[in-house]
TIFILUM-550110 format. One record per atom (N, C-alpha, C): x, y, z; residue in one letter. Coordinates in steps of 0.1 Angstrom, whole numbers, plus 5000, padded with zeros to 4 digits. Layout:
<guvos>
XYZA;...
</guvos>
This chain:
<guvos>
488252545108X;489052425106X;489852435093X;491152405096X;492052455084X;492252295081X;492552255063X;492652135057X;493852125050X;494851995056X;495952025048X;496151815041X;496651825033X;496851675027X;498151645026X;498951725034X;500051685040X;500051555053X;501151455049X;501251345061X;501551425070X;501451355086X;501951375095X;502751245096X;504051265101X;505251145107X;505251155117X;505451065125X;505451025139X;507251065142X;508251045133X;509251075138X;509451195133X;508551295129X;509251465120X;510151385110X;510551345102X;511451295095X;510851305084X;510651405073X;509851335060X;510451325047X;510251205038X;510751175028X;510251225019X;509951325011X;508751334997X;508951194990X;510751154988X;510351064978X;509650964977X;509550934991X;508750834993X;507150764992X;506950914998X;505050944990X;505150974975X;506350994967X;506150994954X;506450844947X;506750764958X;506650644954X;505650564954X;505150564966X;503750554972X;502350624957X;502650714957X;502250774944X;502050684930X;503250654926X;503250544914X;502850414914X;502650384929X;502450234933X;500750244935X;500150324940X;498950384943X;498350384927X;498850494917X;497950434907X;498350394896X;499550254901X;498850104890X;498350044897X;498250034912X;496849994914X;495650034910X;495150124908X;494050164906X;493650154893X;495050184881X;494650194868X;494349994866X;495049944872X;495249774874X;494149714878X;493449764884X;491849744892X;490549774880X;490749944875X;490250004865X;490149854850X;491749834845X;491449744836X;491149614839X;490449564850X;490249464853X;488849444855X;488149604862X;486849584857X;486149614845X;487149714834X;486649714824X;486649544816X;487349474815X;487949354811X;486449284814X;485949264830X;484749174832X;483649224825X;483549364824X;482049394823X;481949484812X;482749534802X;482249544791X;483049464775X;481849514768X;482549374756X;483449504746X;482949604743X;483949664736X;485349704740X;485549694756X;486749694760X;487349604755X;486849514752X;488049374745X;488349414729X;487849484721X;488449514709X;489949564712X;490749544700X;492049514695X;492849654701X;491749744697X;492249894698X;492849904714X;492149824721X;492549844737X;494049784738X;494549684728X;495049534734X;496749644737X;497149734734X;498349814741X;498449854755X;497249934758X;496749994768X;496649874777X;495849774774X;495449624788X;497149594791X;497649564778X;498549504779X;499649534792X;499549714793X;500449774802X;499949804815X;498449814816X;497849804828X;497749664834X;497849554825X;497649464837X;498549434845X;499949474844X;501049444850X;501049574866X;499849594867X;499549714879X;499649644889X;499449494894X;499449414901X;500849434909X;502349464895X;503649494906X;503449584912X;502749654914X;502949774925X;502249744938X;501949644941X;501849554954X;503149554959X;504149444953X;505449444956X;506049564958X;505849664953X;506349844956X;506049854968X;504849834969X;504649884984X;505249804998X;505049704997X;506049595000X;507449655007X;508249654993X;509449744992X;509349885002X;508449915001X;508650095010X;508149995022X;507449975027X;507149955041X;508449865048X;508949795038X;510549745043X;511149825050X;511349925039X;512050045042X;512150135055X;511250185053X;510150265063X;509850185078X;509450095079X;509750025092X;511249935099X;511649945088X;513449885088X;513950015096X;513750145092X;514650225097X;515050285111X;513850275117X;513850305135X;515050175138X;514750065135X;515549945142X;516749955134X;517249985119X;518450015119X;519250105124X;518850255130X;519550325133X;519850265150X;519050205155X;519250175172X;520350075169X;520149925156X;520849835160X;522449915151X;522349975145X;523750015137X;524250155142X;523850235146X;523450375150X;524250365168X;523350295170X;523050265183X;522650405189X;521050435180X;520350535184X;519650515199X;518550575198X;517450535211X;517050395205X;516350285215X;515950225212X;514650195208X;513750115202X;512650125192X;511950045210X;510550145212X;510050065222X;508950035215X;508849875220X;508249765212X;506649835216X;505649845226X;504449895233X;504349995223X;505050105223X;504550225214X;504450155196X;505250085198X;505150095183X;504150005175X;503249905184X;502949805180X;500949895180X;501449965190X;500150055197X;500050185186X;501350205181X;500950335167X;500350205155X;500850165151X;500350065141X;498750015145X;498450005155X;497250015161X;496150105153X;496850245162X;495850345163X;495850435149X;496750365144X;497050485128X;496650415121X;496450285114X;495450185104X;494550105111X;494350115119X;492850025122X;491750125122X;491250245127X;490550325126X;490150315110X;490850385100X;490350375087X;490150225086X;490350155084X;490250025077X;489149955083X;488749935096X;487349895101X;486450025101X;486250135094X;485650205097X;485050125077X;486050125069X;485850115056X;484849985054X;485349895063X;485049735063X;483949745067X;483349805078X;482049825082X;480749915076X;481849995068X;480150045056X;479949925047X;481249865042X;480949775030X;479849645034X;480449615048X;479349525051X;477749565052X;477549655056X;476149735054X;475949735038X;476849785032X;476249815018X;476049695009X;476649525015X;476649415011X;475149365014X;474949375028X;473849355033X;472349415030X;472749565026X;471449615023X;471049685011X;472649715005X;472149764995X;472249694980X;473749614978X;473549524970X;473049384973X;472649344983X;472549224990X;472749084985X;474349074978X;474749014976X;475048884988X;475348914998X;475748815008X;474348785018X;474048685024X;473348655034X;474348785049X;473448775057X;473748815070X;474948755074X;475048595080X;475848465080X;476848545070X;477148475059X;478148505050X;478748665049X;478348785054X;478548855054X;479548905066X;479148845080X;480048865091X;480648785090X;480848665084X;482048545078X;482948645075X;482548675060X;483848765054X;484448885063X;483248895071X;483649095072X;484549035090X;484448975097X;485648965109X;486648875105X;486648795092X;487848705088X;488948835084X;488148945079X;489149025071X;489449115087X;488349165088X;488549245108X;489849195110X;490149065113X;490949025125X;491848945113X;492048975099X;493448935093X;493448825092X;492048725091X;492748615085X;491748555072X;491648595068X;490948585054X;492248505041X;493048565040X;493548465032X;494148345037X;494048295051X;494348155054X;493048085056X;491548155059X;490548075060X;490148005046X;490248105033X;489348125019X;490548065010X;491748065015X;492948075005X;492748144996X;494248104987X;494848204979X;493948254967X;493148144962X;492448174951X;490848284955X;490148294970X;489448394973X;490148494978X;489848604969X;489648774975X;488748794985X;488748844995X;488048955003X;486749014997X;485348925002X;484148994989X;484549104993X;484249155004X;483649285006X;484649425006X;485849335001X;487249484994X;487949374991X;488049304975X;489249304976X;490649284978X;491349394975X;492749424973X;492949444992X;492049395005X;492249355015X;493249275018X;493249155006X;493949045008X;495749115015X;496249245004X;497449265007X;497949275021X;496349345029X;496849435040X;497549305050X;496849195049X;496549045055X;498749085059X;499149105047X;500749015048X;501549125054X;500949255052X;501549385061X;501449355070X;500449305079X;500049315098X;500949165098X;501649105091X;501948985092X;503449015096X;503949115081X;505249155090X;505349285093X;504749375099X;504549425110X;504849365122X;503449215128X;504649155137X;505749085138X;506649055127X;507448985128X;508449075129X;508249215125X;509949335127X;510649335132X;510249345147X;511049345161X;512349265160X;511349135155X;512348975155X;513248995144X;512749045130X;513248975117X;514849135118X;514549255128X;515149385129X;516549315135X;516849255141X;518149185144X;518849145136X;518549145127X;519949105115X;520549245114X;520149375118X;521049475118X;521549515130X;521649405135X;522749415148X;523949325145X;524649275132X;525649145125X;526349325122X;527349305132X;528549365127X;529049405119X;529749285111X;530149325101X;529249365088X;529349475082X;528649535075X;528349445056X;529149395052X;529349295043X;528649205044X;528849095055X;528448945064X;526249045062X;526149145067X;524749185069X;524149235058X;524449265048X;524149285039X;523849205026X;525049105027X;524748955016X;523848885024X;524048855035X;522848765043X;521048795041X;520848985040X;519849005038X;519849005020X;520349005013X;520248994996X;520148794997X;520848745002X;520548605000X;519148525006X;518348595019X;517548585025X;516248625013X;516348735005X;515248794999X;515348674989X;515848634979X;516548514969X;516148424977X;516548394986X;515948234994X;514148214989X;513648325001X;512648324995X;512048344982X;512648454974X;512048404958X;511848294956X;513548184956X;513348084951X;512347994958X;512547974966X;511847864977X;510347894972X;509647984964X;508047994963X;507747904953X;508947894940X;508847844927X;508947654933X;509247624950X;508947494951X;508347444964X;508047564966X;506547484977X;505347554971X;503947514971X;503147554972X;501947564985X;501647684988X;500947665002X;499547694996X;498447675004X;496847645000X;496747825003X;497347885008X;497148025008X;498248115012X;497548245010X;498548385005X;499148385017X;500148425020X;501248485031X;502448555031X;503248615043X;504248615042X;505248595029X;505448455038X;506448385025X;506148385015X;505248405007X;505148474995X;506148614990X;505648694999X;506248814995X;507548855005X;508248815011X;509548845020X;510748875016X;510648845004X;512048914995X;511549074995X;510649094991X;510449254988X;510349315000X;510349255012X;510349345025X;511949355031X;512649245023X;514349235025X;514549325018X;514249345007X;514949444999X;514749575007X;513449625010X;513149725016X;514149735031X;514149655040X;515249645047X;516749695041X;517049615028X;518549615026X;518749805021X;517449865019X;517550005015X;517850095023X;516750045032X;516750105047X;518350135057X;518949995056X;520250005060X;521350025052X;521150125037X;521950195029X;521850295035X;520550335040X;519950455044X;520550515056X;520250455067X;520650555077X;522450525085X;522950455070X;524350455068X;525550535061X;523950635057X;524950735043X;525650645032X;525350495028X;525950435015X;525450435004X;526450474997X;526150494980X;526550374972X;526050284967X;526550144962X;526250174945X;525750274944X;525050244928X;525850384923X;526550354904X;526850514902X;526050644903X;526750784905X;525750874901X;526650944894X;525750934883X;526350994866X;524751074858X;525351114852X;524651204841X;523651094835X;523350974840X;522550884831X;521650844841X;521650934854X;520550844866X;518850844862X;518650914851X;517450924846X;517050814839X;517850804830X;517750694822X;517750554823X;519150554835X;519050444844X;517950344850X;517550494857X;516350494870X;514950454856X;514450494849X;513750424839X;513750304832X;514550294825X;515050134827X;514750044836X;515250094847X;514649984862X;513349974865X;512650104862X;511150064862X;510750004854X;510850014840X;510149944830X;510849764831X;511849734831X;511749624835X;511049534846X;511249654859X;510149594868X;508149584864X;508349644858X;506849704860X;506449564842X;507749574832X;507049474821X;507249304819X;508549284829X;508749134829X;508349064841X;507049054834X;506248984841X;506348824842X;506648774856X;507648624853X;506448554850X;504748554849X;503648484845X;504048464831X;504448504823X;504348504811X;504648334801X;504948254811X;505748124806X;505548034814X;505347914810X;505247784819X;506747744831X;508047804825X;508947754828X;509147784844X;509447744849X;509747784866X;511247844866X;512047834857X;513447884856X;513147984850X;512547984843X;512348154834X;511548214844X;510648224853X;509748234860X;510648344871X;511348274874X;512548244889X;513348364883X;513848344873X;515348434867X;514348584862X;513048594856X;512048684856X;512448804870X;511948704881X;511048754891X;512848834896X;513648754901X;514748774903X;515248934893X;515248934884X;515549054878X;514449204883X;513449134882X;512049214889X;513049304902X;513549204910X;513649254926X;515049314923X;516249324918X;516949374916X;516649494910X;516049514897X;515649614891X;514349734901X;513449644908X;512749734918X;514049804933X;515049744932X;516049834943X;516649934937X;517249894925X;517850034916X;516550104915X;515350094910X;514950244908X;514650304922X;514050254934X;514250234946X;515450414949X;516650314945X;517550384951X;518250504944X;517550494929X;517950634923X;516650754924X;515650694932X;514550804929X;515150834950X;515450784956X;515550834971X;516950844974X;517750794971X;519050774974X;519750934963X;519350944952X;520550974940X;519351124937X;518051074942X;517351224941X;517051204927X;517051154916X;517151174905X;515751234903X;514751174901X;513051234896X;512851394905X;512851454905X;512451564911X;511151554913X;510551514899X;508851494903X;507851454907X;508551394917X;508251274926X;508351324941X;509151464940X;508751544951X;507651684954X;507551664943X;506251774938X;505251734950X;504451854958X;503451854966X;502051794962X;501951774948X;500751744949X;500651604947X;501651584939X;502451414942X;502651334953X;503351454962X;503651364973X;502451324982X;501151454981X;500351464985X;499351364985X;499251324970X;498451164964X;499251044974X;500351084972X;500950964978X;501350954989X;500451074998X;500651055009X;499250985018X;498251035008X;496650935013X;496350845005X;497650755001X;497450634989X;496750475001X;497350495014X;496150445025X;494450435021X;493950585023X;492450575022X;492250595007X;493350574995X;492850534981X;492350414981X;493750304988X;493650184986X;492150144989X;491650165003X;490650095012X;489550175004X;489450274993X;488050264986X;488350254975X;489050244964X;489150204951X;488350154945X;488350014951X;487949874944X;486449884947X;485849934958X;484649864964X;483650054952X;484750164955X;484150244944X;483950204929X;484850154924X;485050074912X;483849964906X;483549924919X;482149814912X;481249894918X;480749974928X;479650054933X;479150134921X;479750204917X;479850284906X;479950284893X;480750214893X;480850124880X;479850104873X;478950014881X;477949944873X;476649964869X;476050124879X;475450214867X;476250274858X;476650314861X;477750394847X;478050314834X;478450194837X;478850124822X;477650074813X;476250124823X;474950084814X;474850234803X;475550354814X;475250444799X;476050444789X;475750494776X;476850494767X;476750674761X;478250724764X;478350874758X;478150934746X;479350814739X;479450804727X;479150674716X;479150674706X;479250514697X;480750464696X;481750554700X;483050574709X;483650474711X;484150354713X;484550264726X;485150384741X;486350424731X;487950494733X;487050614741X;485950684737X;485350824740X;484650774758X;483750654753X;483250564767X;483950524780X;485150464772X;486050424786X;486950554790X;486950644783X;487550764786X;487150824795X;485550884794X;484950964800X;484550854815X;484450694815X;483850624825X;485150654833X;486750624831X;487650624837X;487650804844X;487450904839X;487851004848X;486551044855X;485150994854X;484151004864X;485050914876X;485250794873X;485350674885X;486650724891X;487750744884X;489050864888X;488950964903X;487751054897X;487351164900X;486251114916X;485551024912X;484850954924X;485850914935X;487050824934X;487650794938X;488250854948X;489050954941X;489651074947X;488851214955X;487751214953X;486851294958X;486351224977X;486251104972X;485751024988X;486850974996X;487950894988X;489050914991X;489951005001X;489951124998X;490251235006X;489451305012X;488251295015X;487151295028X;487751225038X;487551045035X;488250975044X;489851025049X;490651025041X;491551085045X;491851195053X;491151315051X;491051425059X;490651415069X;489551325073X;488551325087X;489251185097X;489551115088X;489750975095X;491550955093X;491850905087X;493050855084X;494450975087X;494151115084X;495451215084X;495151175102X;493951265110X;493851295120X;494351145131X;494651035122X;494850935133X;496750905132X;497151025124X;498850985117X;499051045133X;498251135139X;498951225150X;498851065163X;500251035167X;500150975175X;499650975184X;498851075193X;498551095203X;496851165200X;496451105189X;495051185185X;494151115198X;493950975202X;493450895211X;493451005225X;494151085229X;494751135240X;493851285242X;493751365232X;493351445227X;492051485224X;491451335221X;490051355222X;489351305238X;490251225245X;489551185257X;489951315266X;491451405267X;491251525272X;490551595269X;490251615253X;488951715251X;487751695263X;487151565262X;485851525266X;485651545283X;487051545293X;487151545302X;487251685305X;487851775296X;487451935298X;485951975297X;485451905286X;483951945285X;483751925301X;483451815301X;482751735314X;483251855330X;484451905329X;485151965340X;484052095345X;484352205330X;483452275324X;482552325329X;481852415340X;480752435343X;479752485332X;478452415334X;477452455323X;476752605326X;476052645313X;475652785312X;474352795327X;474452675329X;472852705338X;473452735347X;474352615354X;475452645369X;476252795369X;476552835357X;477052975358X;475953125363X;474553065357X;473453175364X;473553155376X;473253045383X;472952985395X;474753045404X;475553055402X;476253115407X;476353265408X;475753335400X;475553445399X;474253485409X;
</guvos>
């Protein structure tokens, strides 16, 4: 059995940039998660020496919104090329049925050890409360039962997946704006739709997480998508796309609109956020600029940033919590050093197990097919006994 940590695409079409984006979004989550459990559970992480490092990791949280942004992208594109293109058309059954068979396998496979290891090994939860959480999150509705302010005990950074399968179904529907002709009229409509929604959050409040929360960043991801399989260049390309393209991150990644009571600074914040997340966006895929973001072993991270996500967190406190009882050093800096590349290293080690066994082998659209032909050859098969007996 040969092992490769290369994706498989359902359309042969592969972006590196893309998993090198997936890559960067992958670990500020992780580093985001990391300083969040160090923050709860040890006291020398709160000395002053940390207060640079917290400072920069806690903003890991935008790389939710990144991901956001690519899945825009990335599922925008089949339906732009048919509605602008007027490629083949996107059949609704297969595609609803890949999304099926390619993330549900990992993700209830994940959901169902946690629930065992809730139940028996940390036994934090009753029985009762345990299949509460574990088919609210199963069947995607956990952040409308628990609202906004409960996480997912039993993983988590679950809550995100909740608003993916949300627009997931809504594509089909929301993919028709790239059938508006005029190319202008379709393109301010989707930059005003993403802005609608920003603003519109700063004046309703809902009792929980959704969609409408996050729908600008999947417009944007859209408006990239239909730069994309249009061949348009809207942004310069000059000798400064490095510089540029960093700039846009760091603004996305440091202006953080929490920072202030104001809802106008909040609004004008977040707003620069989503403008600045499409330029870097479109100088790391569009302008090619980072090369290193197509590197294989980059793209490779960020191509099982899936089965990171679904064990991170639940590794992070499993693990965690003997570990932070030892101490290496009298250290702080030497302790969180050495706890961070054990839990790193755990991560990534189990991580790409799952990956390899579960999650790559389910990218092949037709893995479902393949194993029930297998089983029907066995079964065909005459056994070693029937072969004497014929003899």
């Amino acid at each position: 059995m040969t092992f490769s940590f290369k994706r498989i695409t359902s359309s042969g079409k592969f972006i590196p940039e893309i998993d090198g984006l997936r890559f960067i979004a992958i670990t500020g989550v992780v580093l985001f998660h990391l300083n969040y459990y160090y923050t709860a559970n040890t006291i020398q992480y709160d000395r002053s020496f940390f207060s640079p490092v917290k400072s920069i990791l806690l903003h890991g949280y935008l790389c939710v919104s990144l991901f956001f942004v690519i899945s825009g992208f990335i599922l925008g594109m089949p339906f732009a090329r048919f509605h602008i293109l007027k490629e083949s058309p996107v059949d609704l059954k297969k595609y609803f049925f890949r999304r099926l068979t390619r993330l549900e396998p990992p993700y209830i496979l994940v959901m169902t050890v946690m629930l065992f290891v809730v139940l028996l090994v940390t036994r934090k939860l009753t029985l009762s409360g345990g299949l509460e959480n574990y088919f609210s999150s199963i069947f995607y509705v956990h952040n409308l039962i628990y609202g906004k302010h409960v996480f997912p005990y039993l993983n988590g950074p679950a809550w995100s997946l909740e608003i993916e399968v949300q627009f997931y179904i809504l594509v089909p529907l929301i993919a028709y704006i790239f059938s508006i002709r005029s190319v202008s009229l379709r393109r301010i409509l989707m930059i005003g739709i993403a802005y609608f929604f920003l603003i519109l959050n700063y004046f309703i409040d809902l009792p929980f997480t959704s969609l409408v929360n996050y729908f600008q960043y999947f417009f944007i991801g859209f408006l990239l998508a239909d730069l994309y399989v249009t061949r348009s260049f809207v942004l310069p390309n000059t000798k400064w796309n490095q510089v540029i393209g960093v700039v846009c991150f760091l603004l996305f990644w440091f202006f953080d609109p929490y920072f202030t009571k104001s809802k106008l600074v909040k609004c004008l914040a977040e707003a620069m956020q989503l403008a600045s997340v499409f330029c870097f966006i479109y100088y790391v895929v569009f302008l090619k600029s980072f090369k290193t973001l197509s590197v294989s072993l980059i793209t490779n991270i960020g191509g099982m940033c899936y089965s990171i996500y679904l064990m991170h967190y639940p590794l992070i406190v499993l693990v965690g919590k003997p570990l932070l009882h030892h101490s290496f050093s009298k250290y702080a800096f030497i302790n969180i050093s050495l706890y961070s590349v054990i839990l790193i290293f755990t991560i990534m080690a189990i991580s790409s197990v799952l990956f390899l066994f579960v999650e790559r082998p389910c990218m092949d659209k037709n893995w479902f097919r393949k194993i029930f032909s297998t089983n029907r050859l066995r079964q065909a098969s005459p056994s070693p006994s029937n072969l004497r007996q014929d003899r």
